[in-house]
Backbone as numpy.savetxt, mean C-alpha at the origin, in Angstrom:
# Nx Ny Nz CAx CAy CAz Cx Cy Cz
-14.00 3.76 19.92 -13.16 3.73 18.73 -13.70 2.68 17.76
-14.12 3.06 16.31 -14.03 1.82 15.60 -13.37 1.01 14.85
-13.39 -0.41 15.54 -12.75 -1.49 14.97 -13.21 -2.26 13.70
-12.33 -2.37 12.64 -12.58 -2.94 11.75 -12.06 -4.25 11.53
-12.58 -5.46 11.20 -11.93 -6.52 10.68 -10.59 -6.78 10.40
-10.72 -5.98 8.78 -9.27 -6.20 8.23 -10.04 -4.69 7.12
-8.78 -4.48 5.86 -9.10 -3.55 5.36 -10.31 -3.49 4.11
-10.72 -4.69 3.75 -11.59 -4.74 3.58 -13.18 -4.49 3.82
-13.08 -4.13 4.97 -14.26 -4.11 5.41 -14.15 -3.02 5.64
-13.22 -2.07 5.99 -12.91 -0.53 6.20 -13.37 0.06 4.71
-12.74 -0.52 3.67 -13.12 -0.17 2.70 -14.69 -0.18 2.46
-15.41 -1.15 2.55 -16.90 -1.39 2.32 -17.56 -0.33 3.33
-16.88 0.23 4.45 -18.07 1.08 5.49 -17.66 2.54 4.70
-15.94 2.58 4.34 -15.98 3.95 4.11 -16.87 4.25 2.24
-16.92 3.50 1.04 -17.28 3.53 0.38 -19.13 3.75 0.44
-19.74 3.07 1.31 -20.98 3.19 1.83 -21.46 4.19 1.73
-20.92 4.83 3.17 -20.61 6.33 3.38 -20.33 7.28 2.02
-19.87 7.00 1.27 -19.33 7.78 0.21 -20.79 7.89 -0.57
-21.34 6.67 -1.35 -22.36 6.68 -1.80 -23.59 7.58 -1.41
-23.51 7.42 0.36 -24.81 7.82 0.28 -24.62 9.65 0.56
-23.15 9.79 0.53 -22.97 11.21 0.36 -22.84 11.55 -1.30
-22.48 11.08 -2.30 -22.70 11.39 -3.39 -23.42 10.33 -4.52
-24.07 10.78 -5.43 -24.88 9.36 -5.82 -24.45 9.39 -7.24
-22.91 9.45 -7.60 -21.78 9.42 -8.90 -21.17 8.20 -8.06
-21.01 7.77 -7.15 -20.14 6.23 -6.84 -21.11 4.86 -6.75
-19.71 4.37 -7.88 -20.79 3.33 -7.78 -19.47 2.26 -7.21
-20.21 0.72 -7.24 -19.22 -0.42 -7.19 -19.15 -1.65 -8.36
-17.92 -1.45 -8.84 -17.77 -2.46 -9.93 -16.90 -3.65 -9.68
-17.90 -5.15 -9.55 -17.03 -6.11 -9.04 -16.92 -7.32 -9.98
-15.72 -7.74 -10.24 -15.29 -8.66 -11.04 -15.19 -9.74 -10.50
-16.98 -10.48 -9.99 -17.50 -11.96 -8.76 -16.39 -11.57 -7.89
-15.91 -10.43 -7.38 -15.60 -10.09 -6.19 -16.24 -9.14 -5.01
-17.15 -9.66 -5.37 -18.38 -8.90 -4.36 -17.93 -9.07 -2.68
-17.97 -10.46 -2.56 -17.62 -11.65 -1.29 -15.96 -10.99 -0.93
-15.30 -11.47 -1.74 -14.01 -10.98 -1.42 -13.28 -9.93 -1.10
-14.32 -8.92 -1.10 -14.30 -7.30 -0.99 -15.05 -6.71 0.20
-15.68 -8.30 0.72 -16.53 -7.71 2.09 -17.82 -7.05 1.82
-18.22 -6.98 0.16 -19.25 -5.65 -0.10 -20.65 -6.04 -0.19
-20.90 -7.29 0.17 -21.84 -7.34 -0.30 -23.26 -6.55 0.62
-22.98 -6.06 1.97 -23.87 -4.92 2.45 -24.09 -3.95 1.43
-23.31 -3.48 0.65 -23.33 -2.18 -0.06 -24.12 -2.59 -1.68
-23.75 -4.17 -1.85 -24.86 -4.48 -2.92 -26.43 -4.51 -2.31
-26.54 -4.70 -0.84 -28.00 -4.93 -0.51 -28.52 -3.56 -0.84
-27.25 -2.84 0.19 -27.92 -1.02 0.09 -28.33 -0.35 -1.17
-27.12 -0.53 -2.05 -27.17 0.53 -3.20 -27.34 -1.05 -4.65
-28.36 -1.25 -4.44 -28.19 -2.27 -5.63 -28.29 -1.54 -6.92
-28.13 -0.55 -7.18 -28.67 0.23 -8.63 -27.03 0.46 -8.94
-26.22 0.66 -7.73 -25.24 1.29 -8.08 -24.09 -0.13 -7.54
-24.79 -1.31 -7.91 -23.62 -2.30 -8.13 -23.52 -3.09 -9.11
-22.34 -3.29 -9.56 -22.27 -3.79 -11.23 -21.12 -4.76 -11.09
-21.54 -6.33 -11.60 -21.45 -7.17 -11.77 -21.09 -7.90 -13.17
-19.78 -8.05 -13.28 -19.18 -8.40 -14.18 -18.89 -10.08 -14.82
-18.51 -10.54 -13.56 -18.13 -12.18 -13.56 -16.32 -11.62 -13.23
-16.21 -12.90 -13.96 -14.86 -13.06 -13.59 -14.02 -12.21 -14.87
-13.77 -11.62 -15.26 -13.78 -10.58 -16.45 -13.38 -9.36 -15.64
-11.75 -9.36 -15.29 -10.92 -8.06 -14.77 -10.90 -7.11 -15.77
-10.54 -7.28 -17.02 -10.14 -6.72 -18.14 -11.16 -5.71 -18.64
-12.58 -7.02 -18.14 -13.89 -5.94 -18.85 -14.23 -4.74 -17.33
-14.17 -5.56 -16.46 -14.45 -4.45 -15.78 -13.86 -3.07 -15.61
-12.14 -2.70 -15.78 -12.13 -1.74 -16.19 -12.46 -0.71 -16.89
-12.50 -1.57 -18.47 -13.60 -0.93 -19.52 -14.99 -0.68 -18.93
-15.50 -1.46 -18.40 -17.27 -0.71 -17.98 -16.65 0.55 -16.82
-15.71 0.61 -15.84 -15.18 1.31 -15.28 -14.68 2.66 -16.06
-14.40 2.31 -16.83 -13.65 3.95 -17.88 -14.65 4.19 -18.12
-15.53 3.97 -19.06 -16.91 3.85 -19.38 -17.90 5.17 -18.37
-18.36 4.14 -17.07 -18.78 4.99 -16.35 -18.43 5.96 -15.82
-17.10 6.40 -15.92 -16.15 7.35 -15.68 -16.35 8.14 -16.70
-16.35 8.17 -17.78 -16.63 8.83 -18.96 -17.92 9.70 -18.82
-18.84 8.94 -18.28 -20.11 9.64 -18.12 -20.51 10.33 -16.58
-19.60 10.54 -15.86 -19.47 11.33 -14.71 -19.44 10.52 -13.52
-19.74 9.32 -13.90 -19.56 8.78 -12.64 -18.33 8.52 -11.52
-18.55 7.62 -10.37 -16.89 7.95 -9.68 -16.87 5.91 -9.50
-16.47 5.06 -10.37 -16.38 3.78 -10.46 -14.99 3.20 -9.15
-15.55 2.51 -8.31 -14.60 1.77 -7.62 -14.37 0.36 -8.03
-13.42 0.19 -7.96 -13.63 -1.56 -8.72 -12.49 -1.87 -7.66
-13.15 -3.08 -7.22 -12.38 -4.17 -5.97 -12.11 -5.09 -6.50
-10.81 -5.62 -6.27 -10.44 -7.46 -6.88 -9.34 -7.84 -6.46
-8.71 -8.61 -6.69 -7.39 -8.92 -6.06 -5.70 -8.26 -7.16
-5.31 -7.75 -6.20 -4.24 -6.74 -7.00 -3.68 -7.18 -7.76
-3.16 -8.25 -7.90 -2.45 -8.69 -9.41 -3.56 -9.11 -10.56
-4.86 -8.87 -10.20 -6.18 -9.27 -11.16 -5.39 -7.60 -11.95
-5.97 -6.74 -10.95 -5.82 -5.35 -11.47 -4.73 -4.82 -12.25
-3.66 -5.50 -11.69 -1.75 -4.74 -12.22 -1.47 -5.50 -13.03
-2.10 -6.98 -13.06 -1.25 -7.80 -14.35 -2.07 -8.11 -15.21
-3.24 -9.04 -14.78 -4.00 -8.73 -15.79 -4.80 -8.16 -16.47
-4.92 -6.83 -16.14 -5.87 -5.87 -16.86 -4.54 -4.65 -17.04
-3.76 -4.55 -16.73 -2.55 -3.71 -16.50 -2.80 -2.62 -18.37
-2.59 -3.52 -19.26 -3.38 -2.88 -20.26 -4.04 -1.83 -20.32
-5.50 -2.44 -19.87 -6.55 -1.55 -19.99 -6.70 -0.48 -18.84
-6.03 -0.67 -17.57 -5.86 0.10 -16.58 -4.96 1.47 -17.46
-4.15 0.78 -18.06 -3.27 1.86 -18.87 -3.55 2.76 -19.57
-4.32 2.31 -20.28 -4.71 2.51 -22.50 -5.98 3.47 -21.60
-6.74 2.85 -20.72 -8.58 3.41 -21.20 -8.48 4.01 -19.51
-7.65 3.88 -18.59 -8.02 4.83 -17.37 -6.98 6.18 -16.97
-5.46 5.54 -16.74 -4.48 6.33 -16.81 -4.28 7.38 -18.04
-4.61 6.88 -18.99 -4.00 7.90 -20.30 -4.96 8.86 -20.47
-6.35 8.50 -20.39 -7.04 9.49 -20.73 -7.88 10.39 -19.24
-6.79 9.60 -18.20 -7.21 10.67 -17.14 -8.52 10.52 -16.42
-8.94 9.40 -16.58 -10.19 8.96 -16.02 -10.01 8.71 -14.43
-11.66 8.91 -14.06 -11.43 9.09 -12.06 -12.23 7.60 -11.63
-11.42 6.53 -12.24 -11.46 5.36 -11.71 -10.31 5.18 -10.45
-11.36 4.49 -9.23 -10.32 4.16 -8.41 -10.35 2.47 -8.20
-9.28 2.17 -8.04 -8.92 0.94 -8.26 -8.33 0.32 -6.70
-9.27 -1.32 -6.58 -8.87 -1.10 -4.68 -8.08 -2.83 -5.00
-6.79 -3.07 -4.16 -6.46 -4.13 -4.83 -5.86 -5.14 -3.78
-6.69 -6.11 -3.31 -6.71 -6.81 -2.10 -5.69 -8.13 -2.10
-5.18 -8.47 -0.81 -4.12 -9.28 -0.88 -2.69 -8.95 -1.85
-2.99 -7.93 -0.93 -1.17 -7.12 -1.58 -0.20 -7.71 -0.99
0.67 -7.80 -1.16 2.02 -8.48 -0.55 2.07 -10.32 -0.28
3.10 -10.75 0.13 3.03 -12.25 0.33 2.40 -12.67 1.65
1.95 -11.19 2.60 1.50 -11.49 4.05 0.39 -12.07 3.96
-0.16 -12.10 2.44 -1.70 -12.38 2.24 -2.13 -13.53 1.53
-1.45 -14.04 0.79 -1.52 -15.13 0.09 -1.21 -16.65 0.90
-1.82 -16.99 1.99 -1.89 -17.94 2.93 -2.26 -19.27 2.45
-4.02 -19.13 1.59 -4.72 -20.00 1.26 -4.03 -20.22 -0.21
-3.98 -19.26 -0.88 -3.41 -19.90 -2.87 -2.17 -19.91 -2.96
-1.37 -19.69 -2.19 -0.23 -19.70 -2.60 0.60 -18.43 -3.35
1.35 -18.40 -4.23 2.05 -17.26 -5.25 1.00 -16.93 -5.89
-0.06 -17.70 -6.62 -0.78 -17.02 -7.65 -0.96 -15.81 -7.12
-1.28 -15.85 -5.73 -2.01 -15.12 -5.19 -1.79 -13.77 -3.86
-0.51 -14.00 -4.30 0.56 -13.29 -3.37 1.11 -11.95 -4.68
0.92 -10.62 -4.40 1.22 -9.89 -5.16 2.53 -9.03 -4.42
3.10 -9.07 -4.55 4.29 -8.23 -4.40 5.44 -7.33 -6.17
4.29 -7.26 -7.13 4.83 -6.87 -8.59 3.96 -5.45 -7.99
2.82 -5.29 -7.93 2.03 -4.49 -7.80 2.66 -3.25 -7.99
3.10 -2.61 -6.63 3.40 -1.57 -6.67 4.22 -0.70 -7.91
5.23 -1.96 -7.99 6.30 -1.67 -9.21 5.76 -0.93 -10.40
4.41 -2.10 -10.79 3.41 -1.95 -12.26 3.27 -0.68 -12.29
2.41 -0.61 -11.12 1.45 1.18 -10.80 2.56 2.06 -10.90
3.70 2.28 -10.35 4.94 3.40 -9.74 5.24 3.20 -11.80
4.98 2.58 -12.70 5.91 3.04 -13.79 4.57 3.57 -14.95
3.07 3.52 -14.29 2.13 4.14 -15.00 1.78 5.67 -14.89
1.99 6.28 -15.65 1.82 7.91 -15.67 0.13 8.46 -15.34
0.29 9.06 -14.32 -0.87 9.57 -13.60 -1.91 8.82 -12.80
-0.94 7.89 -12.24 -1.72 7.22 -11.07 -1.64 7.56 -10.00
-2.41 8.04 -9.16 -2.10 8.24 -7.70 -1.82 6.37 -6.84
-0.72 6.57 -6.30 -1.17 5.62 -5.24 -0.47 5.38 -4.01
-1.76 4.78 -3.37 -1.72 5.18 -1.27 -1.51 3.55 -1.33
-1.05 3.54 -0.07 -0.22 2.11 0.79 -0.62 2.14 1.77
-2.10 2.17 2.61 -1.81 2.33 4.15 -1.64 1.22 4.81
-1.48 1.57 6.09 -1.04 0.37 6.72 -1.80 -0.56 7.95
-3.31 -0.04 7.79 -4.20 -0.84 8.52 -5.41 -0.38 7.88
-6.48 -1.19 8.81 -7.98 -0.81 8.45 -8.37 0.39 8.70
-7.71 0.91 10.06 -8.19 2.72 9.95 -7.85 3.43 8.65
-6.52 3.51 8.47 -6.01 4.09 7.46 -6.19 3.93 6.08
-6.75 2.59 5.64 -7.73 2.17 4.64 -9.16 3.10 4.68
-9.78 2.81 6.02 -10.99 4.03 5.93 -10.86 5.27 5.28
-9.47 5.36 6.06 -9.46 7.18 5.45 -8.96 7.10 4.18
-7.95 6.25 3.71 -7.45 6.18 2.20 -8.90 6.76 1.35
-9.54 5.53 1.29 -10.61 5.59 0.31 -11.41 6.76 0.59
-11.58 7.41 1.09 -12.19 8.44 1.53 -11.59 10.01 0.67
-10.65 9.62 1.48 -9.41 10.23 0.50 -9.08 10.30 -1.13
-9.23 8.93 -1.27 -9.05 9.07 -2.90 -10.78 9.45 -3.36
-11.82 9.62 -2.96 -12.37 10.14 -4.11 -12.83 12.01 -3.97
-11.43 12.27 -3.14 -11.47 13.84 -3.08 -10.54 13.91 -4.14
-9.73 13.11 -4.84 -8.47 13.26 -6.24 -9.66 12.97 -7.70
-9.33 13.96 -8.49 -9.48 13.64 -9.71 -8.64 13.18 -10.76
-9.27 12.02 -10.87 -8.15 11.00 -11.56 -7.77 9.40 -11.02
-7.41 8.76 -11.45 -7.10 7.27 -11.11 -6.14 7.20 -9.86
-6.96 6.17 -8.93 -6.21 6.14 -7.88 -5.96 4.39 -7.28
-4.93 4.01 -7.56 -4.40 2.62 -6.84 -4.58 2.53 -4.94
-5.21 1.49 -4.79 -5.19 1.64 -3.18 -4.95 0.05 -3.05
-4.05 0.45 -2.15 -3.13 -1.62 -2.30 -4.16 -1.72 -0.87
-4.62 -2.96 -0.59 -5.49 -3.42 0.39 -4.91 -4.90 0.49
-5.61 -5.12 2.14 -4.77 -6.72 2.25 -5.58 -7.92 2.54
-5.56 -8.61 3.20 -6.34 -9.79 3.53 -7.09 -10.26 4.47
-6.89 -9.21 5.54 -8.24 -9.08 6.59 -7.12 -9.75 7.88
-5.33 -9.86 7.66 -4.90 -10.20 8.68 -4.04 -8.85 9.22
-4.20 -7.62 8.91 -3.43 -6.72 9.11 -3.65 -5.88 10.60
-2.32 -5.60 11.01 -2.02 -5.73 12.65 -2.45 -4.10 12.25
-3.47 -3.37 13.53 -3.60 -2.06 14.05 -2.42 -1.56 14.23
-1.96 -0.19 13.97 -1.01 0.58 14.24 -1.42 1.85 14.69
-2.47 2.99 13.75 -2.95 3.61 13.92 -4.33 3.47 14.31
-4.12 5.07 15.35 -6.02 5.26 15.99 -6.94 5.45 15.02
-7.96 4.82 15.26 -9.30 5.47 14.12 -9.37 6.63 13.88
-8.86 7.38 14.13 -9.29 8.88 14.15 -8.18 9.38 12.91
-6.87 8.92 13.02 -5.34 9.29 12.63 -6.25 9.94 10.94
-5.91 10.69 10.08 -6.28 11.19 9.01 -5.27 10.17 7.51
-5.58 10.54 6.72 -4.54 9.49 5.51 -4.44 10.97 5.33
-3.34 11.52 5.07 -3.12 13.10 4.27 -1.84 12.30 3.04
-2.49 12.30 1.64 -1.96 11.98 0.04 -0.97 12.84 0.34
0.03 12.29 -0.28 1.41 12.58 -1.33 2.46 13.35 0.23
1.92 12.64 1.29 3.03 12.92 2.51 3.28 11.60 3.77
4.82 11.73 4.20 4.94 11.06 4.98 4.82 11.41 6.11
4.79 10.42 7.22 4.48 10.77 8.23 5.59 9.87 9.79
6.13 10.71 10.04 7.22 10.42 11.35 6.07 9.77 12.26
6.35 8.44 12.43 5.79 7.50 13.48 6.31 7.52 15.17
7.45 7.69 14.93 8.62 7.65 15.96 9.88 8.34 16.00
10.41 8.92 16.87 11.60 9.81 16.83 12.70 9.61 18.05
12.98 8.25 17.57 13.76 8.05 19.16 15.26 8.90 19.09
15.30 9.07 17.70 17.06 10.18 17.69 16.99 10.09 15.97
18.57 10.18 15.37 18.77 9.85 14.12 19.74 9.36 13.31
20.07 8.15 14.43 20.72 7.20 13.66 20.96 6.37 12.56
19.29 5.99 12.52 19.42 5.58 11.03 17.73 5.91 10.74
17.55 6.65 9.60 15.87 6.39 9.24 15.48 4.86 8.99
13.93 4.71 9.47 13.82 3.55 9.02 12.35 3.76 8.54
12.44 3.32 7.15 11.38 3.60 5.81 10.39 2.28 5.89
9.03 2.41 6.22 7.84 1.43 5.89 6.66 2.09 5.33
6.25 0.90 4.75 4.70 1.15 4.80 4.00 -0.28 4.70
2.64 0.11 4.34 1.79 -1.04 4.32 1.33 -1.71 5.44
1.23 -3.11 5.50 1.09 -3.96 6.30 2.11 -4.44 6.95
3.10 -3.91 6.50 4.81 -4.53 7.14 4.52 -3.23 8.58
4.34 -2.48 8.39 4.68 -1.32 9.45 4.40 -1.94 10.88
3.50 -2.52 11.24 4.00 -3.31 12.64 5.19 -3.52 13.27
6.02 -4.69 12.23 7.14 -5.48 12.08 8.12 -3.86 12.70
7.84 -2.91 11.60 9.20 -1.65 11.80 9.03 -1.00 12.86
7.78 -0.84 13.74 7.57 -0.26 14.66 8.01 -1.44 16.31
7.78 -2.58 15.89 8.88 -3.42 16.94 9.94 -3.49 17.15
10.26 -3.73 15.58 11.80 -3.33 15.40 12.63 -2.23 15.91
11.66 -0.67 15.59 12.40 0.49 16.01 12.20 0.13 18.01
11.49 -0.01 18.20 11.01 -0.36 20.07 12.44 -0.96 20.35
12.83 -2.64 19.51 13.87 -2.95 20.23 15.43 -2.47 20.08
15.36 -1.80 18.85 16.53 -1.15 18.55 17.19 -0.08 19.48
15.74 0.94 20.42 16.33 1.70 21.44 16.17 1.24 22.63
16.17 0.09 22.78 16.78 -0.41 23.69 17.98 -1.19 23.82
18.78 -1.20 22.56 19.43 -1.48 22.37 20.16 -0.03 21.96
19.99 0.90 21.99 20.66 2.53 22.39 21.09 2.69 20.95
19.72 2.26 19.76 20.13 2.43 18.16 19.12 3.34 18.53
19.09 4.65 18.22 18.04 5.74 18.01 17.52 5.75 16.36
16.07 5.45 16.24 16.03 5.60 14.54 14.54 6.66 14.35
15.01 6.87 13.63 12.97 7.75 12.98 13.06 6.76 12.13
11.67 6.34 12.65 10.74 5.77 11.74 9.63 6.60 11.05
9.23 5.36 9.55 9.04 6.96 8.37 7.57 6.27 8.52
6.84 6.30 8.44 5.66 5.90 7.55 5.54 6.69 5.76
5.85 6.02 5.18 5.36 6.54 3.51 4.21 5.82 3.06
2.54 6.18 2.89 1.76 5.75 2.59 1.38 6.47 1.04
2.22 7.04 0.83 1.70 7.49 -0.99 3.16 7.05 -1.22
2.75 6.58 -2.80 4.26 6.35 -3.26 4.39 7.30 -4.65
2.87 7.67 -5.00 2.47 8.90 -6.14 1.53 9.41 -5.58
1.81 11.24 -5.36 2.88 11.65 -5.79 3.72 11.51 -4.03
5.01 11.20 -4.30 6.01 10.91 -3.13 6.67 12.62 -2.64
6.56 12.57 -1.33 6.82 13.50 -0.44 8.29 13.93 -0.79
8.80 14.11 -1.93 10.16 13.80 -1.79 11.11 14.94 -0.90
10.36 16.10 -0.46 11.12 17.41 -0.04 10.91 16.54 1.69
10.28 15.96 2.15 9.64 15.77 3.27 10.70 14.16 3.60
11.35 13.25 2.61 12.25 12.36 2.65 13.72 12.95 2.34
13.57 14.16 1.62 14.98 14.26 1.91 15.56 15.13 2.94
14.37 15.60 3.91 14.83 16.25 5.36 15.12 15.39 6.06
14.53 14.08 6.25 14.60 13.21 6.98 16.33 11.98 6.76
16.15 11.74 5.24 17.83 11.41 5.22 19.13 12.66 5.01
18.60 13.81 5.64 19.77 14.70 5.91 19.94 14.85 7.08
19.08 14.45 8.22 18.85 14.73 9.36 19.82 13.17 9.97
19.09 11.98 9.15 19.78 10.92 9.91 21.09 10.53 9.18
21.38 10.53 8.14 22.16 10.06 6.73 22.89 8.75 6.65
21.36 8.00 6.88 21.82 6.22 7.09 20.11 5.88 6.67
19.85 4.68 5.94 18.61 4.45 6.09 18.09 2.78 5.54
17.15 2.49 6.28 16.51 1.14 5.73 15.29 1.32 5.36
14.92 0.49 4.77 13.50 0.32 3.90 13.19 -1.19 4.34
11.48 -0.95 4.26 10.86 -2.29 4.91 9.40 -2.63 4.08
9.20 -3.30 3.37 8.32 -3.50 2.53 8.30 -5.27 2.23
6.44 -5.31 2.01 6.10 -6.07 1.95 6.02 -6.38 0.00
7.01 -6.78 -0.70 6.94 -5.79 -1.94 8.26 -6.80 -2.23
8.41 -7.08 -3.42 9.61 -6.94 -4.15 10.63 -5.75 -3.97
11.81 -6.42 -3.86 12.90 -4.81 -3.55 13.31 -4.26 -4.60
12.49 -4.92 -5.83 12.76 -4.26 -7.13 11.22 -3.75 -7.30
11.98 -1.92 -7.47 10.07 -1.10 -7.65 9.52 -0.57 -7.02
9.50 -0.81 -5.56 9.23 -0.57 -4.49 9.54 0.48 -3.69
9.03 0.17 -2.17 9.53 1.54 -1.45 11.11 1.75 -1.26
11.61 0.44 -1.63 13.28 0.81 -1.55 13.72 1.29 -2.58
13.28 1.33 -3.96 13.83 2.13 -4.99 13.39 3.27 -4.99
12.13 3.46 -4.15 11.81 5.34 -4.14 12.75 6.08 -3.60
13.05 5.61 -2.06 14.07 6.02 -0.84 15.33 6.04 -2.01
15.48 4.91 -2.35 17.07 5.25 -3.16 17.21 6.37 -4.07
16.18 6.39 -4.72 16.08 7.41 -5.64 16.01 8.76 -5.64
15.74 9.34 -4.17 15.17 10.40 -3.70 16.62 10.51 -3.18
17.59 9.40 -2.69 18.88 9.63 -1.59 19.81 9.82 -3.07
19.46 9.12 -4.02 20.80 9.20 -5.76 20.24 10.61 -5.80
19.16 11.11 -5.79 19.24 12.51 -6.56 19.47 14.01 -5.68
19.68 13.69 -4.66 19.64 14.87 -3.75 20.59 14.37 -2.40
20.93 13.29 -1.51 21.39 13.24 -0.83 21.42 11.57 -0.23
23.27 11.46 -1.03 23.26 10.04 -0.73 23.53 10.02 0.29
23.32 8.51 1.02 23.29 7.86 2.63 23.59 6.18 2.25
24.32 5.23 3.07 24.57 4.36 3.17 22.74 4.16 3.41
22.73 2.63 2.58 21.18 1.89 2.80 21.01 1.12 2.54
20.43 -0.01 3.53 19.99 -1.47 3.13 18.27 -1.68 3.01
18.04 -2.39 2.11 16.23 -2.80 1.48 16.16 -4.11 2.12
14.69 -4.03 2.84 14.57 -5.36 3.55 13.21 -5.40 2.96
12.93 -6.77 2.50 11.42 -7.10 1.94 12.41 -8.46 0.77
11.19 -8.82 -0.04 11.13 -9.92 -0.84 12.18 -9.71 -2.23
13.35 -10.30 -1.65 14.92 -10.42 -2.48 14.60 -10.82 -3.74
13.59 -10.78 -4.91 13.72 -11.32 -6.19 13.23 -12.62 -6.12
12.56 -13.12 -5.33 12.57 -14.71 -5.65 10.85 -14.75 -5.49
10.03 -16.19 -5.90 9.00 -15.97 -5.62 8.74 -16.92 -4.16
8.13 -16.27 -3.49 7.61 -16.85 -2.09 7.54 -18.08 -2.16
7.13 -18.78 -1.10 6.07 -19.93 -0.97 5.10 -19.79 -0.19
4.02 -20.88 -0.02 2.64 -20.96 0.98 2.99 -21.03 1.89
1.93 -20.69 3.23 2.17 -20.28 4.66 1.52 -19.73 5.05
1.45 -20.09 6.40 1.26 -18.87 7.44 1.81 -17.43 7.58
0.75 -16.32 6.88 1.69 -14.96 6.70 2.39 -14.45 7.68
2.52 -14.79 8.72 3.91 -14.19 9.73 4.80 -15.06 9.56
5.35 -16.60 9.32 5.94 -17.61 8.59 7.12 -17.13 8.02
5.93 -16.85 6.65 5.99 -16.77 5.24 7.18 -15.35 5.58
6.75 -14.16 5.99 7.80 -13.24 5.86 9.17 -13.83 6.61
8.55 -14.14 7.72 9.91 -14.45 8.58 10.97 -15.08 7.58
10.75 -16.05 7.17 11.17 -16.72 5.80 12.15 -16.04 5.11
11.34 -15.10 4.50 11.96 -14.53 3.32 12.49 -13.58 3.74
12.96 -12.94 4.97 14.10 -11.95 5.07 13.35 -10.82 5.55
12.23 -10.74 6.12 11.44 -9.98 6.16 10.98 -10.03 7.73
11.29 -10.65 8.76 11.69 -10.51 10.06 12.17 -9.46 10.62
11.17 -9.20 12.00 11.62 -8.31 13.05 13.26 -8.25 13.43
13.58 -9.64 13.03 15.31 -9.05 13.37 15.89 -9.05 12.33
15.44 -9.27 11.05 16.53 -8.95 9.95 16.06 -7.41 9.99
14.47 -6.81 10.49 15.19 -5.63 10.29 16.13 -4.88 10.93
16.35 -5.28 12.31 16.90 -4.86 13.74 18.08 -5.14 12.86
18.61 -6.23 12.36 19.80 -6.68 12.13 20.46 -5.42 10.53
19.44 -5.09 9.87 19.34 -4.29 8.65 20.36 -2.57 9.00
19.42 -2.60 10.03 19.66 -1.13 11.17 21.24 -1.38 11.41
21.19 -2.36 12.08 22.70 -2.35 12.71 24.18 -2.60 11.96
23.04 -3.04 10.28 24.65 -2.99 9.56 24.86 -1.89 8.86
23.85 -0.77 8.71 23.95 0.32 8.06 24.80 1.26 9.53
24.06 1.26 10.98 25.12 2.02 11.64 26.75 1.64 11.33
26.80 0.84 11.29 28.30 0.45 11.39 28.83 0.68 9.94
28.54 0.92 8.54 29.18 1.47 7.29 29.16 3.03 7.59
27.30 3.58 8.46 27.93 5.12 8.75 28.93 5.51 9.68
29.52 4.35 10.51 30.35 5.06 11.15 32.13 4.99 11.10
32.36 3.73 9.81 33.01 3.00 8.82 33.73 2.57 8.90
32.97 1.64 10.55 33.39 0.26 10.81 33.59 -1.18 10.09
């Protein structure tokens, strides 16, 4: 089976691979060569690596650019480089005019921001992307599933967000497991007491959580949602008709996120009592990223504890 680092480096073997199967991909790095793990792929394909500096803003533009002229531009950097400060030009010159830039955006969530602190802790991300028109974007939740993401996104035509993390993200899935876009995927089916909604790098945390919950005789499906565009929504609302109770678990602001999708999908077709577990509005602090969540509400037993206060409103105790 192969083991990868973290998702970074999943990204650099599967992009490789990509190159030397089509010779339209290139890599566009904003002096995030190092930080992207890529620099094998600058030794390999040096014709097809482009070097910007520290200049997020421009690299999109050379990114639309080469997109314009047929190429398939990946640009790696750290996700709030991508969502906040270039958020603009990601907008104006890739999204609007439909360009097949994919965009890879590392140290997503607060699990990742260990060494800088908030600067460097993105949890806006998702929000940014989920309110830009015609973005695809995948969430997986390890280095396998990063392999296949990127793999994945350059079978889409058109702009694709791929949230990536910091090289500390816990295995869940086998190397082999496939990323299949714009669907979720049932991890676990111990009964259907309450659904319980993850993705990302949190999905560990929900998959312990669901372990100790039936043993504690809480039966839950657990969801995996790794696209949040376009969202499975016929495929989430079988699942909260089946259980009609649900939590959400994200490494993410609970404003934007996978808890406003779930809500949104339960307001328009089938409400359910539901609690959002992830980062309450406030901004983090530095840490050790298992710490750091525990911290902020984002613990194996606040979700256990999340579960157990939604059974008890469905049963209206």
């Amino acid at each position: 089976m192969v083991e990868y680092k973290g998702t970074r480096e999943a990204f650099t073997q599967a992009i490789t691979e990509l190159a030397a199967e089509n010779e339209q991909v290139v890599f566009v790095s904003a002096d995030s060569l190092k930080a992207m793990r890529a620099t094998s792929f600058a030794e390999k394909y040096p014709d097809r690596y482009i070097e910007v500096g520290i200049a997020e803003q421009n690299s999109v533009g050379v990114s639309a650019g080469l997109a314009s002229a047929g190429l398939m531009p990946f640009i790696g950097t750290y996700a709030g480089f991508i969502t906040m400060r270039a958020c603009e030009q990601v907008r104006t010159f890739v999204a609007y005019p439909h360009l097949n830039v994919k965009l890879v955006g590392i140290n997503g969530g607060i699990f990742s921001g260990e060494r800088e602190g908030v600067t460097h802790q993105f949890f806006e991300d998702l929000a940014i992307m989920r309110a830009m028109p015609d973005v695809t974007i995948l969430v997986p939740a390890d280095a396998h599933q990063m392999y296949h993401a990127v793999k994945a996104a350059a079978l889409i035509d058109g702009p694709v967000y791929i949230r990536a993390g910091s090289g500390r993200e816990h295995l869940v899935y086998e190397a082999d497991t496939p990323f299949e876009v714009g669907k979720i995927r049932v991890l676990k089916k111990y009964g259907n007491d309450v659904a319980l909604f993850a993705n990302g790098f949190i999905l560990n945390r929900a998959v312990e959580a669901a372990r100790i919950l039936n043993e504690s005789n809480i039966r839950v499906t657990l969801v995996d949602v790794p696209t949040l565009k376009p969202l499975d929504e016929s495929g989430i609302q079988a699942i909260l008709a089946d259980c009609k109770a649900a939590v959400t678990v994200e490494d993410h602001n609970v404003i934007g996120g996978l808890g406003d999708v779930i809500s949104m999908v339960s307001t328009k077709s089938y409400p359910v009592f539901m609690e959002r577990v992830g980062l309450q509005d406030v901004f983090p602090s530095s840490g050790g990223p298992e710490e750091v969540l525990d911290r902020y509400g984002i613990s194996i037993q606040d979700i256990v504890n999340a579960v157990k206060n939604v059974c008890k409103m469905k049963r209206g105790i």
